[in-house]
C-alpha positions as CSV (number, residue, x, y, z in Angstrom):
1,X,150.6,-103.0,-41.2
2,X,154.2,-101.9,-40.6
3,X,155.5,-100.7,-37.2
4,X,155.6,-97.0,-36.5
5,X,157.3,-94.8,-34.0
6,X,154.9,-92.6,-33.2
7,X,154.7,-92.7,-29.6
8,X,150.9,-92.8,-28.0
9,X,149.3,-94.0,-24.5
10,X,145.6,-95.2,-23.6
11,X,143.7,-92.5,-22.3
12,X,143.3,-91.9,-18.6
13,X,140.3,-93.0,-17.0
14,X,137.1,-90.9,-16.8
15,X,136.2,-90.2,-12.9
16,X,132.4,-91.3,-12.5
17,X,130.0,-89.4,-10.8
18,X,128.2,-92.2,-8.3
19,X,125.5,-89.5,-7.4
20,X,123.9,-89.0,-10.7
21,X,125.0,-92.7,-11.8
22,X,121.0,-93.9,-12.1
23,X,120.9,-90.6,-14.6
24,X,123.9,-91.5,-17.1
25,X,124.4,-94.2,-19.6
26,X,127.5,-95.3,-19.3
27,X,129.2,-98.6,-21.0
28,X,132.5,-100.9,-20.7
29,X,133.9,-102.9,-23.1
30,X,132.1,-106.4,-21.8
31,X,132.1,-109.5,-24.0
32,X,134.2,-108.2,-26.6
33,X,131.6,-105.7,-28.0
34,X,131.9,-102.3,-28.4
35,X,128.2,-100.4,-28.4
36,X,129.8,-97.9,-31.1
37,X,126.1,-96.6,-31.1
38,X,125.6,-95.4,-28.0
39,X,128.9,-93.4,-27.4
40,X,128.5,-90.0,-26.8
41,X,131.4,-89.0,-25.0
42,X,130.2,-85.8,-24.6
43,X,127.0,-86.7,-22.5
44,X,128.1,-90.0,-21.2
45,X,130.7,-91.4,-18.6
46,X,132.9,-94.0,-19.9
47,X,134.7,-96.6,-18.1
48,X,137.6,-97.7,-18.9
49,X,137.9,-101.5,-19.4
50,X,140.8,-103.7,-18.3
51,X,142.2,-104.9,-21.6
52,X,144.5,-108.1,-22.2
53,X,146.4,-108.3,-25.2
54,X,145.3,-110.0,-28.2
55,X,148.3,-112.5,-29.0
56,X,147.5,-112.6,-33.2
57,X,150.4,-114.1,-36.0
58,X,151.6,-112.5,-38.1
59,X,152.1,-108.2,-38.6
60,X,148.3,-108.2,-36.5
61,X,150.2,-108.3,-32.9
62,X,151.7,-104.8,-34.2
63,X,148.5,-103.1,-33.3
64,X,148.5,-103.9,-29.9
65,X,151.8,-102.7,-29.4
66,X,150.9,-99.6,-31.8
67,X,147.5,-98.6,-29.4
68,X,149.5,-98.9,-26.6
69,X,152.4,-96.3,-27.8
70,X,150.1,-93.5,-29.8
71,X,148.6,-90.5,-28.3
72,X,145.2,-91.1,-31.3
73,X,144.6,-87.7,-30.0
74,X,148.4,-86.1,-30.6
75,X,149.0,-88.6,-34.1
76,X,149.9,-87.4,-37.7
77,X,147.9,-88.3,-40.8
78,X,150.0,-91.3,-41.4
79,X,148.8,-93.0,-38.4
80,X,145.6,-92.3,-38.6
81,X,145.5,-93.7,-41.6
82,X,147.0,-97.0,-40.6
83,X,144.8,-97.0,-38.1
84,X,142.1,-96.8,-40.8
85,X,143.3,-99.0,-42.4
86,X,143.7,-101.9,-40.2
87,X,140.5,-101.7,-39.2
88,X,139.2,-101.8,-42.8
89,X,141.4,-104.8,-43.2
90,X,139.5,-107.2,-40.5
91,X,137.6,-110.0,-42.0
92,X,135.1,-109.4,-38.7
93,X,135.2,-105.3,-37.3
94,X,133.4,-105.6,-33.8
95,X,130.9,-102.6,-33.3
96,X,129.1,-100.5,-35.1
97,X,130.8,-98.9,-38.5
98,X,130.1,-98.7,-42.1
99,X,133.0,-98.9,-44.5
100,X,132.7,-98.5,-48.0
101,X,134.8,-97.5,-51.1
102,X,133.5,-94.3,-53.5
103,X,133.7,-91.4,-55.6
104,X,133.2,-87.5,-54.3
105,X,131.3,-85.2,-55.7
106,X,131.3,-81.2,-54.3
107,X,127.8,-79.9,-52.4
108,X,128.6,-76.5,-51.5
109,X,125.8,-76.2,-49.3
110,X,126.1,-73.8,-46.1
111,X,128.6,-71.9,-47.1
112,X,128.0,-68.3,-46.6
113,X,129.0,-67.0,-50.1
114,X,127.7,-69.7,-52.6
115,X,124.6,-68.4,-53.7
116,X,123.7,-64.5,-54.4
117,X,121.3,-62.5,-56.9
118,X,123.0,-62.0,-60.3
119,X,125.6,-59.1,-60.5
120,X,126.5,-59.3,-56.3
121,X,129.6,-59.6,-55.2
122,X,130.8,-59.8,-51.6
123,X,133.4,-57.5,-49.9
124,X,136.6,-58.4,-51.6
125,X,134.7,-58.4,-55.4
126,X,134.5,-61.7,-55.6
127,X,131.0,-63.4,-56.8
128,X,129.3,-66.6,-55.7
129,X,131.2,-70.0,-55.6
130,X,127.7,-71.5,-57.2
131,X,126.2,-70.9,-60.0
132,X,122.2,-69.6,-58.8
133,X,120.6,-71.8,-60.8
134,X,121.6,-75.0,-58.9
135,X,120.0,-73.0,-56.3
136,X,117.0,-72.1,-57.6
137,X,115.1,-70.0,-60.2
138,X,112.8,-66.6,-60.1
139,X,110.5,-65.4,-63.1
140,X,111.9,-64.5,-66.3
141,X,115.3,-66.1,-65.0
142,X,116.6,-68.2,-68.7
143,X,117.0,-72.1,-68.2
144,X,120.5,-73.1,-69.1
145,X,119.7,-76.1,-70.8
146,X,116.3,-75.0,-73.1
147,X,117.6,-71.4,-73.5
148,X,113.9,-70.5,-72.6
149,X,112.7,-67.7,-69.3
150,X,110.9,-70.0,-66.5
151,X,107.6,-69.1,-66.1
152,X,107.6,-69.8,-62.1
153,X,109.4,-69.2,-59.2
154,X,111.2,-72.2,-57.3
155,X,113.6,-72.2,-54.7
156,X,115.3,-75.6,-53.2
157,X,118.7,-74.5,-52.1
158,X,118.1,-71.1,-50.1
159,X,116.2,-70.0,-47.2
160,X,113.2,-68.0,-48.5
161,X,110.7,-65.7,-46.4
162,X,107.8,-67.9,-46.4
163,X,109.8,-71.3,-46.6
164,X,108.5,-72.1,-49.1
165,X,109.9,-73.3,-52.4
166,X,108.0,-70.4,-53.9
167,X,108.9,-67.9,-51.8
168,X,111.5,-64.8,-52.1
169,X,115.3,-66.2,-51.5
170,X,116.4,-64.5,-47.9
171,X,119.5,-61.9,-48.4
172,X,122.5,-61.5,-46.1
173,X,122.4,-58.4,-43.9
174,X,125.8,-57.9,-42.7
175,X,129.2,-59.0,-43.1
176,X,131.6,-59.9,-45.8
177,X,128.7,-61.3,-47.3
178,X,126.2,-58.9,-47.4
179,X,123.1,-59.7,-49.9
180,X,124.2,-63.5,-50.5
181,X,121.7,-65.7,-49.9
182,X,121.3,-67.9,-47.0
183,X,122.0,-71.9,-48.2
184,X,121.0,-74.1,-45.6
185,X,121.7,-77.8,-44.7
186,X,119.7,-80.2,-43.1
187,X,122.0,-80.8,-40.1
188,X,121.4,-77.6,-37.9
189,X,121.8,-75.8,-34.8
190,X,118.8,-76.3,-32.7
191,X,119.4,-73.9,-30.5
192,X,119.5,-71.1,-33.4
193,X,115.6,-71.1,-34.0
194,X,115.7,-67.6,-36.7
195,X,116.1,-69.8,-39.9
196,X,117.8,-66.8,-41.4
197,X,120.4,-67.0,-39.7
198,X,123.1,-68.3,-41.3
199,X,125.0,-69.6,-38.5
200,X,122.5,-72.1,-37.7
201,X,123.8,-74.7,-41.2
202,X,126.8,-76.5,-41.0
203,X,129.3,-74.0,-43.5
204,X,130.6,-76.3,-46.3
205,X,133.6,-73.5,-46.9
206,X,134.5,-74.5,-42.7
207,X,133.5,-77.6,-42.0
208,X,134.1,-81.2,-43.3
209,X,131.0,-83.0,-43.8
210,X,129.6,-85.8,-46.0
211,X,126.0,-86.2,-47.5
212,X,123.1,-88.2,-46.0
213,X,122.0,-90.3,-48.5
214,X,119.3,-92.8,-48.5
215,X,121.4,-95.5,-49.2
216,X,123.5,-94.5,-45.8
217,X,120.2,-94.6,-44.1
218,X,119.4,-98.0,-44.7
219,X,122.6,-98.7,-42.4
220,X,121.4,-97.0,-39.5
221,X,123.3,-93.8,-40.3
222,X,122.2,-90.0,-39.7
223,X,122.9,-86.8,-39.6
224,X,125.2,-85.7,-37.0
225,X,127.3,-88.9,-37.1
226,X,130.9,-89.0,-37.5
227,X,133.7,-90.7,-39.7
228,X,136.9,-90.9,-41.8
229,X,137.6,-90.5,-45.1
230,X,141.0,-91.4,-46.7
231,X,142.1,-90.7,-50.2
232,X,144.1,-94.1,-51.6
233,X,145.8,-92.1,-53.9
234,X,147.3,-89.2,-51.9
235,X,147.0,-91.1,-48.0
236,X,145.3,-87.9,-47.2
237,X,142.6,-88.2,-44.3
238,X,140.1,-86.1,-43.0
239,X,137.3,-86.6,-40.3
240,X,133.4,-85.0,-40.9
241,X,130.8,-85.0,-39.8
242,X,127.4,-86.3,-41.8
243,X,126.1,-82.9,-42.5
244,X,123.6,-82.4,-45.4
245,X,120.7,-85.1,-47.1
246,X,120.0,-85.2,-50.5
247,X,117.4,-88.2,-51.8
248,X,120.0,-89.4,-54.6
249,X,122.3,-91.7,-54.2
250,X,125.5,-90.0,-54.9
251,X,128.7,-89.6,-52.9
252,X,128.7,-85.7,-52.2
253,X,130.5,-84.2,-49.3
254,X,131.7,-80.3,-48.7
255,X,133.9,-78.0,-50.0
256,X,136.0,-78.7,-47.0
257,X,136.1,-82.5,-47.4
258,X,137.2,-82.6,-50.8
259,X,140.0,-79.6,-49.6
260,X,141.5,-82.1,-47.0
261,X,141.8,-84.8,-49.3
262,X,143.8,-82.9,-51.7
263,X,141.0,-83.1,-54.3
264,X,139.5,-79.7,-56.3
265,X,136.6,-77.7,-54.3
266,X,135.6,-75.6,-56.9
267,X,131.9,-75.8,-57.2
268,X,132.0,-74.9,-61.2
269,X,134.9,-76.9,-62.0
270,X,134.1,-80.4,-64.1
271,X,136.9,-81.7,-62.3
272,X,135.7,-80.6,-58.8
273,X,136.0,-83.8,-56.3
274,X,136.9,-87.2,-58.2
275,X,135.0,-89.6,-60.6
276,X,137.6,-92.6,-59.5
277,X,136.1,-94.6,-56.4
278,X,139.5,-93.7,-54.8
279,X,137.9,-92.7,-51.5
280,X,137.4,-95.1,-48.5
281,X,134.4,-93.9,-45.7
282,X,134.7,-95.2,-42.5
283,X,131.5,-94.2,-40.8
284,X,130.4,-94.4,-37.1
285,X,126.8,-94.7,-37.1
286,X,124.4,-93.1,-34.1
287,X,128.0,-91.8,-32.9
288,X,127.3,-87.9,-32.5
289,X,123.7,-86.2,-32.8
290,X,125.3,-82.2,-31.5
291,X,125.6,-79.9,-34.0
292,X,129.5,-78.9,-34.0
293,X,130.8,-75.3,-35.1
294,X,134.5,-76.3,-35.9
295,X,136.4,-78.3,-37.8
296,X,138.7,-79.0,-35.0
297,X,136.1,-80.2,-32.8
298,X,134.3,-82.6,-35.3
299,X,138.6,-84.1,-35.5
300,X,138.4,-84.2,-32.0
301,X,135.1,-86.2,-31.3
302,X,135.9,-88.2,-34.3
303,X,139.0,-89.4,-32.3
304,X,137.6,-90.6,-29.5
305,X,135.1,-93.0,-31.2
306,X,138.0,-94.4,-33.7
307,X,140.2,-95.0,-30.6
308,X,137.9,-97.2,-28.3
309,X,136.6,-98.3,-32.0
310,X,140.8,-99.8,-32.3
311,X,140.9,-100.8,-29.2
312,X,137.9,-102.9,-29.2
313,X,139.1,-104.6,-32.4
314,X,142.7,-105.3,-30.6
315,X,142.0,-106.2,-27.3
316,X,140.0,-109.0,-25.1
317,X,138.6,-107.7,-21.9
């Protein structure tokens, strides 16, 4: 990895609260592990280590002089992506990650103007990002494929007033949106319990998330985790958060996602996302289980874990 001169410092450390010590799981770097999954810095007090120097050959020694100049919470793109890809580049990566090298493909899902009854269009005239039928179907509606009316109603990818896949697809009251249907996600706000509202799903348009598959579960990852994708053609990077499930395997992640990585986020488009497994995932599994409202925030939390994640992987307590 070549030298940078972006300047960054190890974080301060976190005061601890001896009182309500017995009541908080807290953790220290200790035998040169990192417990990746159970940092929730959010809900936990962390201690910082005392950390020696890994003296390595080669280019290597440059990260310990690297995490001891950058602010990971203050650095461009380019050094998080060096970051990235040091890490990537270990032949043994202590804690707990998942890396892996893929395609993207676009799930719209959440966003507050991808679905909506034919002929709708929302404040400014424009129509859905989606086409309904990935959504769902009602009576009569004609199948793209056979040319033929379905002959029953089925709904997968809106709210509908029963909950039910039979059900009547839920409208939008208010706002920009009004009468767009609701598309929700499985990662949502618990503490939104009205299913029709559409605050409560992570918005695909907003936030940058990647698809739960069951592939990913099998690795001890769920929803609400964190992670980094980079794009190896472009060097663009982008955090998310794992914010939808779908029971294929296939590398989807949201409108968002594919918009940080310099990639086409149109829905309809056949070149939406990319075919070319030009995109490497760093995941951080069992690292967050709070729904997150911003972008900025799910950048921020994703920070934290990839810098005690480096320093681990430098350093010898």
């Amino acid at each position: 990895m070549s030298k940078t001169n972006v300047q960054i410092a190890k974080p301060a450390p976190v005061n601890q609260n001896k009182s309500n010590a017995k009541n908080i799981n807290s953790f220290s770097l200790q035998n040169d592990t990192l417990p990746v999954d159970k940092i929730q810095p959010s809900r936990q007090t962390i201690i910082q280590p005392k950390l020696q120097p890994v003296h390595k050959v080669g280019n290597d020694n440059l990260m310990d002089e690297y995490l001891n100049s950058i602010n990971i919470f203050q650095c461009d793109n380019a050094s998080l992506v060096s970051v990235l890809n040091y890490l990537m580049n270990l032949k043994k990566l202590k804690g707990n990650h998942l890396a892996l090298l893929s395609n993207l493909k676009i799930d719209a899902d959440g966003a507050l103007n991808v679905y909506a009854p034919l002929g709708i269009h929302d404040a400014r005239g424009n129509g859905p990002l989606d086409y309904r039928e990935n959504a769902g179907h009602d009576i009569g509606d004609i199948n793209s494929k056979t040319k033929k009316p379905y002959t029953s109603r089925e709904w997968w990818g809106v709210v509908t007033d029963n909950g039910k896949k039979e059900g009547n697809p839920v409208q939008q009251t208010n706002g920009v949106y009004k009468d767009f249907y609701i598309s929700p996600t499985s990662f949502s706000d618990p503490f939104i319990k009205d299913k029709k509202n559409p605050q409560k799903y992570v918005d695909s348009n907003q936030i940058a998330y990647l698809v739960l598959t069951p592939e990913l579960k099998k690795n001890k990852v769920s929803l609400g985790n964190l992670g980094y994708a980079i794009n190896t053609d472009n060097k663009m990077v982008s955090a998310f958060i794992l914010g939808d499930s779908k029971k294929k395997n296939s590398t989807e992640g949201s409108i968002k996602l594919a918009q940080n990585l310099g990639l086409d986020s149109n829905p309809r488009s056949k070149h939406a996302g990319t075919d070319n497994k030009i995109i490497k995932y760093f995941i951080f599994p069992n690292s967050n289980f709070d729904f997150i409202h911003s972008q900025d925030e799910v950048e921020r939390k994703a920070k934290e874990h990839l810098f005690y994640f480096a320093w681990a992987n430098s350093y010898k307590t």
